[in-house]
C-alpha positions in Angstrom: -15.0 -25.4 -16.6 -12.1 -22.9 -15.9 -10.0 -21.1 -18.7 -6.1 -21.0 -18.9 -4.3 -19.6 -21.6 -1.1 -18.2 -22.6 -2.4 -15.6 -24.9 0.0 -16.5 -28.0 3.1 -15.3 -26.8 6.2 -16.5 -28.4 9.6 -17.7 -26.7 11.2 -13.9 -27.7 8.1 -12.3 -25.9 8.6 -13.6 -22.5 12.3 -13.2 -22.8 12.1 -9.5 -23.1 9.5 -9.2 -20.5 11.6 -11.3 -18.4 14.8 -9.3 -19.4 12.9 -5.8 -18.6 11.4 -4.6 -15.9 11.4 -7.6 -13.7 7.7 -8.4 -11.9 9.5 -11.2 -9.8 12.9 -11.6 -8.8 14.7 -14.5 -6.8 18.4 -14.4 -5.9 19.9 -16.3 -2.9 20.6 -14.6 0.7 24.4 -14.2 1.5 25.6 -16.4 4.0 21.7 -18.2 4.4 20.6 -21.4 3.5 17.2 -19.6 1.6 16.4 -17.4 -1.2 14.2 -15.1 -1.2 11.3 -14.1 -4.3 10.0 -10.5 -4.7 6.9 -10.0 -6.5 4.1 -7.4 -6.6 0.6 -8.1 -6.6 -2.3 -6.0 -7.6 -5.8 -6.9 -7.5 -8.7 -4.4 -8.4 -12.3 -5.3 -8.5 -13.0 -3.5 -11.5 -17.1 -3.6 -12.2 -16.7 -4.5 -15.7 -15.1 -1.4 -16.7 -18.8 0.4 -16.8 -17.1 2.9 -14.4 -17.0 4.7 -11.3 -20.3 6.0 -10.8 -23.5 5.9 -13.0 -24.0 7.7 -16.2 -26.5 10.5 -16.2 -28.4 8.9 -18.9 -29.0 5.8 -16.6 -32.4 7.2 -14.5 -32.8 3.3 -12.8 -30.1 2.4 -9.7 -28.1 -0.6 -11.0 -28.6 0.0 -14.2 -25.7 1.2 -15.2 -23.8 -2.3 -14.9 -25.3 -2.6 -18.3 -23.2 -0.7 -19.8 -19.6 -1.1 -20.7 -17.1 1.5 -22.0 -14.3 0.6 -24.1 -12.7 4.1 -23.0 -13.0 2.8 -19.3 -11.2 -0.3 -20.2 -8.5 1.1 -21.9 -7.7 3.5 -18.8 -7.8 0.1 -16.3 -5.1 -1.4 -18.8 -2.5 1.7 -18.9 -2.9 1.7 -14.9 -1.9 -1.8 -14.7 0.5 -1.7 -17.1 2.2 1.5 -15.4 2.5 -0.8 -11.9 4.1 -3.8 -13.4 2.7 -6.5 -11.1 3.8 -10.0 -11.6 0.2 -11.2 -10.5 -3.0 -9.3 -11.3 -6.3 -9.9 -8.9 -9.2 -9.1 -11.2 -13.0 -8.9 -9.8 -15.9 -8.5 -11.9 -14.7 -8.7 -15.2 -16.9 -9.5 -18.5 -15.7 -12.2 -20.2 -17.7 -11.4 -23.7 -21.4 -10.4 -23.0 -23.1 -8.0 -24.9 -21.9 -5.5 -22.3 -18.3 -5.7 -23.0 -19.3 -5.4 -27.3 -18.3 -9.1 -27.2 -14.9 -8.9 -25.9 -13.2 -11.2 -23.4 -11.9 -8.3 -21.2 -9.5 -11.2 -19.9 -8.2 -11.8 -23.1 -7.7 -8.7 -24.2 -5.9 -7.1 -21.1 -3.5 -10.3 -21.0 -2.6 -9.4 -24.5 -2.2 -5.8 -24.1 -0.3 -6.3 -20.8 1.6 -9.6 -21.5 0.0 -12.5 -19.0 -0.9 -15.8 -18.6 -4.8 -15.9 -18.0 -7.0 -18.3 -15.6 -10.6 -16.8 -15.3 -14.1 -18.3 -14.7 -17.4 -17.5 -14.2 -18.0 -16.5 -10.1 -21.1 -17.8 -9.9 -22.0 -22.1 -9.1 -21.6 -24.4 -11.7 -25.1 -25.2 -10.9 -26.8 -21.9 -10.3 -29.1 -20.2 -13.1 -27.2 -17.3 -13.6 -24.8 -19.4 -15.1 -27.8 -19.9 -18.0 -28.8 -15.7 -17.9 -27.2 -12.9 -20.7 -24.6 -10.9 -19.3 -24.8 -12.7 -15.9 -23.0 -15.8 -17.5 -19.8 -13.6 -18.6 -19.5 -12.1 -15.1 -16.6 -13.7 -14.0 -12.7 -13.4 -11.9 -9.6 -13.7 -13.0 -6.0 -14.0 -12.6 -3.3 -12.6 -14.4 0.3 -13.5 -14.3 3.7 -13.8 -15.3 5.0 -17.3 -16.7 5.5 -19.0 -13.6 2.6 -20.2 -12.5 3.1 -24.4 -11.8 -1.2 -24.7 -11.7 -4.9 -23.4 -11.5 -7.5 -24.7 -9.4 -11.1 -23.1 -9.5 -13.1 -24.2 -5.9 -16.5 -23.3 -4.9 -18.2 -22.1 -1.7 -21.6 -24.2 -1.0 -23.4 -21.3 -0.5 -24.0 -17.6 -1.7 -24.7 -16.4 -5.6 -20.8 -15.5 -6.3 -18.9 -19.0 -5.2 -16.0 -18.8 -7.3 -12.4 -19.5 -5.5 -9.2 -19.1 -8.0 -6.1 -21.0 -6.3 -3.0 -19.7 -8.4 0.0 -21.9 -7.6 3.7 -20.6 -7.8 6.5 -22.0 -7.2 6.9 -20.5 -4.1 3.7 -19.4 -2.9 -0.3 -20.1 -3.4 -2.4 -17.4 -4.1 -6.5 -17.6 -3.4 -8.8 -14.7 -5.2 -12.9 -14.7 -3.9 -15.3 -12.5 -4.0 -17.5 -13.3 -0.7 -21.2 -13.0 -0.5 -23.2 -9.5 0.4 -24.9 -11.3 3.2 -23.3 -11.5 6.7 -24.6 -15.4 7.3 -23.2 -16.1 4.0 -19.8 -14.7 4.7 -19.5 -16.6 7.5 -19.9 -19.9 5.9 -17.8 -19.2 3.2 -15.2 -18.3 5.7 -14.8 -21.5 6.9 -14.5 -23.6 4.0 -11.9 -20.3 2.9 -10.1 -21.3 6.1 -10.1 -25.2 5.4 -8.2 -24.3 1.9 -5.8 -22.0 3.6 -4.6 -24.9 5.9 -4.6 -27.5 3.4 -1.8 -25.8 1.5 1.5 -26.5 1.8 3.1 -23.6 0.4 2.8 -19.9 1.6 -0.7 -18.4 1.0 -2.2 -15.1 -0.1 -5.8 -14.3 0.1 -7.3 -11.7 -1.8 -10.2 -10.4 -3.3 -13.0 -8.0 -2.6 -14.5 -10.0 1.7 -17.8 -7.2 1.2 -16.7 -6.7 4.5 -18.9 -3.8 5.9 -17.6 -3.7 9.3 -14.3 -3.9 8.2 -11.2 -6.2 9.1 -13.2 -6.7 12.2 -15.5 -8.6 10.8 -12.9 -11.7 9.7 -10.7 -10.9 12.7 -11.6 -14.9 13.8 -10.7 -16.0 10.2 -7.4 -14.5 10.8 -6.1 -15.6 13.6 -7.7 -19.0 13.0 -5.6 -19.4 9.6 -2.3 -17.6 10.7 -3.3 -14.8 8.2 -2.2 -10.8 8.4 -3.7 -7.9 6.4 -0.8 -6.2 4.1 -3.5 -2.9 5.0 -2.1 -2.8 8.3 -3.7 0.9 8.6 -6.7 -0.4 7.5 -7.1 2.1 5.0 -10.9 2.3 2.9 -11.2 1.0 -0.8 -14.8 1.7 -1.0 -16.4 3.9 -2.9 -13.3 4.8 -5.2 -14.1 8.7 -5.1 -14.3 8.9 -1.3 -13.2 5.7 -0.1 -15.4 4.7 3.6 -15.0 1.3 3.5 -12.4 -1.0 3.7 -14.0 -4.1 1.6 -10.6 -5.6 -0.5 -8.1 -7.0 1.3 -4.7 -8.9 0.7 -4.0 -11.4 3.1 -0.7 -13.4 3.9 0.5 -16.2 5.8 3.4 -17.4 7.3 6.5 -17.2 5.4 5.9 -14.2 3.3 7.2 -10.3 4.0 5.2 -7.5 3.0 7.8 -4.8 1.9 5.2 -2.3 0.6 1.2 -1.8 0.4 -0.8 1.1 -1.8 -3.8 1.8 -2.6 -4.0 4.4 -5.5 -6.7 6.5 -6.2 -8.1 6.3 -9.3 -11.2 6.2 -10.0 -12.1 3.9 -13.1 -14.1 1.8 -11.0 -15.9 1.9 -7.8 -13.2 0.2 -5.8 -9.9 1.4 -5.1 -7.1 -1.1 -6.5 -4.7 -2.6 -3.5 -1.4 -3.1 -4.3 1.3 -5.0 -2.2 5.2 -6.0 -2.7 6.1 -8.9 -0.8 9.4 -11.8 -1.0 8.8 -15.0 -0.3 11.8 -17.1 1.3 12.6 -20.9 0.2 15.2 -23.3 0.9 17.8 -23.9 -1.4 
């Protein structure tokens, strides 16, 4: 069962966020029968804020998933904060194992940063790592400002991580997924990616980390078969954070949104780069 919360903010809360430094803005088009909504989104897969690379006290490959730093969090929180996105992309975040010392990384960045919260475990509601320690709290999430009109969580029928968020705005419909390691697997869950992108009747964003290790040629059919674009129109690499090869993460967009900006900072508090893209979004009036 997914999780949606509004984190305890009070009326006076949201009205200075909304007040400040805006994360979304819509104001009509002279002489146009539209208007237009600017927003930024950022998503980061951030490995559970265990880090970058592996500790040198961890001798075994892999193991150092196992441990979380509080220090490492903190650093992923002051980043976002400093980019004031209006939605937030997260990818492998704990959600209170023993890893994370108990704490609902969700939680406590949507406190810290001042978001609504939809997160859920990314693996099957019938698969046994939703029964293991530390496996069970592996999980995605969005974050966002206070105008999201619904959540939906979806699953692929195949591969371990099957977890699709649908965030609905009021303008726009935003998918995160995590796809599969294995090529086959990808493949499938392309499809039934594709079937949700043309059942929506508002704009749509996909994004999320595709473990795409040819690259943007490797969903090049998925594309053009669901009218999408990549915002990385240099196809810049996200993977591995210090010397980025790979171009795994992508943000995706559809008909009816502009991209006016794409980044994708280098910092290193995980081992993926964090993508960041502006875009507007045009509605009748």
């Amino acid at each position: 069962m997914g999780v949606y919360r509004d984190n305890g903010h009070s009326l006076a809360d949201w009205t200075a966020f909304l007040t400040g430094l805006a994360t979304a803005a819509v104001f009509p088009s002279p002489h146009r029968d539209y208007t237009v909504c600017a927003m930024r989104l950022l998503l980061y897969n951030m490995r559970y804020a265990v880090g970058g690379g592996a500790p040198a006290r961890v001798p075994v490959p892999g193991a150092e998933y196992l441990f979380g730093s509080r220090g490492t969090l903190k650093n992923i929180i002051e980043f976002i904060k400093s980019q004031n996105a209006g939605i937030i992309g997260l990818i492998e975040v704990d959600i209170g194992s023993v890893r994370s010392g108990r704490i609902n990384q969700v939680e406590e960045m949507a406190r810290a940063i001042g978001r609504y919260s939809a997160y859920e475990c990314k693996y099957g509601e019938e698969s046994v790592n939703q029964r293991l320690p530390i496996l069970r709290k592996q999980a995605n999430a969005f974050l966002a400002a206070p105008t999201i009109t619904g959540e939906r969580f979806h699953y692929f029928n195949t591969g371990i991580k099957r977890l699709i968020i649908e965030l609905e705005l009021e303008d726009v419909a935003v998918f995160l997924v995590h796809l599969s390691l294995k090529y086959r697997h990808r493949q499938i869950q392309l499809r039934r990616l594709y079937e949700l992108v043309t059942e929506s009747s508002k704009p749509v964003i996909v994004a999320g980390d595709f473990n795409t290790f040819w690259g943007e040629d490797e969903i090049f059919l998925f594309m053009k078969a669901a009218g999408l674009r990549s915002a990385n129109v240099e196809s810049l690499p996200s993977y591995p954070a210090r010397a980025p090869r790979l171009e795994l993460d992508f943000i995706l967009y559809g008909k009816g949104i502009e991209v006016s900006g794409f980044s994708i900072p280098r910092v290193t508090f995980s081992d993926h780069l964090p993508l960041i893209c502006d875009f507007e979004v045009r509605s009748s009036q």
